[in-house]
N, C-alpha and C positions, 0 to 999 in steps of 0.2 A: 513579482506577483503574477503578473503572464506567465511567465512559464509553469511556475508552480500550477495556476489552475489549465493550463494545454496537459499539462502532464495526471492531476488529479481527472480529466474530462478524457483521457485516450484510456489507463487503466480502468474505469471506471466504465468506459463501452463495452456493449457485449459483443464480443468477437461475432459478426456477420450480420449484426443491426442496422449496418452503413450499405443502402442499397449499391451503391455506385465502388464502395471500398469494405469490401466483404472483410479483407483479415483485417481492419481498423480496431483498433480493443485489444483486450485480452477477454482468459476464459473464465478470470475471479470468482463468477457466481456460479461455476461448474464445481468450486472448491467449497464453500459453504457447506454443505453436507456430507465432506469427505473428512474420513476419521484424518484427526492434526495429528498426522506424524510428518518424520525426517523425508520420506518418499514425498509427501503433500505438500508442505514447506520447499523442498529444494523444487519440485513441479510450481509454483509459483512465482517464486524464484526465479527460474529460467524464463516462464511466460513474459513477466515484466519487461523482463532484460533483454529480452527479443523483439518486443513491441515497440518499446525504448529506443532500441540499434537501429531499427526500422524508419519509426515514425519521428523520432526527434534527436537526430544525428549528430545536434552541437551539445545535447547533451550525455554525461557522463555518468552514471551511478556508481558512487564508489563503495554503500551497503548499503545491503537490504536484511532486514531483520524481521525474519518471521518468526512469531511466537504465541503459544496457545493466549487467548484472553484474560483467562484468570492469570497468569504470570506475573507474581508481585501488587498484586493487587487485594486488599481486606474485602471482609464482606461488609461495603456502608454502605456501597450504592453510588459512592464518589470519589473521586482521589485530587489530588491538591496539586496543580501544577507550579513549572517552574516560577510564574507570576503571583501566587498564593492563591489564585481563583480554582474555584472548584469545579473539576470536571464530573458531570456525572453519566455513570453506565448505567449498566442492567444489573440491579439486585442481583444476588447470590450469582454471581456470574463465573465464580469458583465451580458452579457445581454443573454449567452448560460446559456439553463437549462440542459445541461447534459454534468457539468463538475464535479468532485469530486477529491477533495486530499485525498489520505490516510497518514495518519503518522505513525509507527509501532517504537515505543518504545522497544528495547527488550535487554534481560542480556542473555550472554552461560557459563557456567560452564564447563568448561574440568580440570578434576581430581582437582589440587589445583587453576589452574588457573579461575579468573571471567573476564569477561570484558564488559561495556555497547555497544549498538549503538542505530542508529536508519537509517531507510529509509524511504522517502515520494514517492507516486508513484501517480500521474496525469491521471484519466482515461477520 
């Protein structure tokens, strides 16, 4: 759970908010109103995974999955997770062009110990 939110709290910095540690972050919310294509996604992509190599070295991302918001998604307002609980979004979110899921697959290694996660993060 540490790590998940070190990792949720570094992508989630705005790159040069950190007086003392300017490139700390990424540029996420320079993405928010860039049209979702393959160029915007693999730029994202890279940002992460650079920030990542950088700022948290035991860890590993093995995917990242960016994809526009509406992507399999109905228009109810909510979708049903793996626990049956309902998550809910932004109405007709089919019809915004500047939503994106990221998904970050990733493994940490500390000395003997491994262990998987993941996080999704909705810009």
């Amino acid at each position: 759970a540490e790590t998940r939110t070190s990792l949720v709290h570094l992508i989630l910095t705005r790159k040069g908010s950190r007086y003392f540690l300017p490139n700390f972050g990424t540029r996420l919310y320079e993405y928010i109103f860039e049209l979702l294509d393959g160029p915007t996604f693999s730029d994202i992509d890279s940002d992460i995974r650079d920030t990542v190599r950088t700022y948290m070295p035991n860890l590993q991302i093995t995917i990242i999955t960016v994809e526009p918001g509406s992507a399999g998604l109905e228009n109810k307002g909510y979708t049903v997770n793996q626990y049956g609980e309902r998550e809910f979004s932004v109405p007709n979110i089919s019809q915004l062009e500047h939503t994106a899921k990221i998904k970050i697959d990733y493994r940490v290694t500390d000395s003997a110990f491994e262990s998987s996660d993941f996080i999704i993060i909705n810009i």
